[in-house]
N, C-alpha and C positions, 0 to 999 in steps of 0.2 A: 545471450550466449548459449542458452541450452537448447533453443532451436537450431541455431547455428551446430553442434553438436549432435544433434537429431538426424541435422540432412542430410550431414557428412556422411554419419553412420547408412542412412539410408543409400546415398549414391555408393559409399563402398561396397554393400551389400548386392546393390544392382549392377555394379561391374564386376564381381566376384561371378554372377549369376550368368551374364552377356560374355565372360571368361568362359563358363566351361558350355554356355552353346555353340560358341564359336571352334571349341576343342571337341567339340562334339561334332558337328557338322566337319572341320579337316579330316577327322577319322573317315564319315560316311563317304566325301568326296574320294577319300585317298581308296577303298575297299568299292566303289562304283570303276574308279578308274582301271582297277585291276580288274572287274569284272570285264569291263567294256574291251580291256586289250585281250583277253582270254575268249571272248565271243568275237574279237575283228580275227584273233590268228585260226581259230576256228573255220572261219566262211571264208579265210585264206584258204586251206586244206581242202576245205571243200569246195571251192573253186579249181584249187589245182585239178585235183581228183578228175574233178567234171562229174559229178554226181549229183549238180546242182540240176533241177526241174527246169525245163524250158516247154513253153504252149509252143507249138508250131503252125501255122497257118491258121484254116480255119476248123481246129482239131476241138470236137466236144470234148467237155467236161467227164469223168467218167459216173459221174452220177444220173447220164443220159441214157 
């Protein structure tokens, strides 16, 4: 019985633990996802704009 008791305590403890990595990783996903729309509306504006870089032809590098 006191194994039995043991394990339990043990797996509670391991899903307490797998609780808050999962509560932990929702936060990161959720503060990446806000990053990533803040960097897509970003390179929106800068697309509007046109102030985005474009090579044309066969135009060197300026480090030539």
């Amino acid at each position: 019985m006191t194994e039995l008791q043991e394990r339990i305590a043990h797996l509670e403890r391991t899903i307490e633990e797998l609780s808050d990595v999962v509560a932990r990783q929702d936060a990161d996903i959720a503060r990446l996802m806000r990053q990533a729309d803040v960097l897509i509306a970003r390179e929106a504006e800068r697309d509007a704009a046109g102030t985005g870089g474009v090579v044309i032809g066969d135009e060197r590098p300026p480090h030539y």
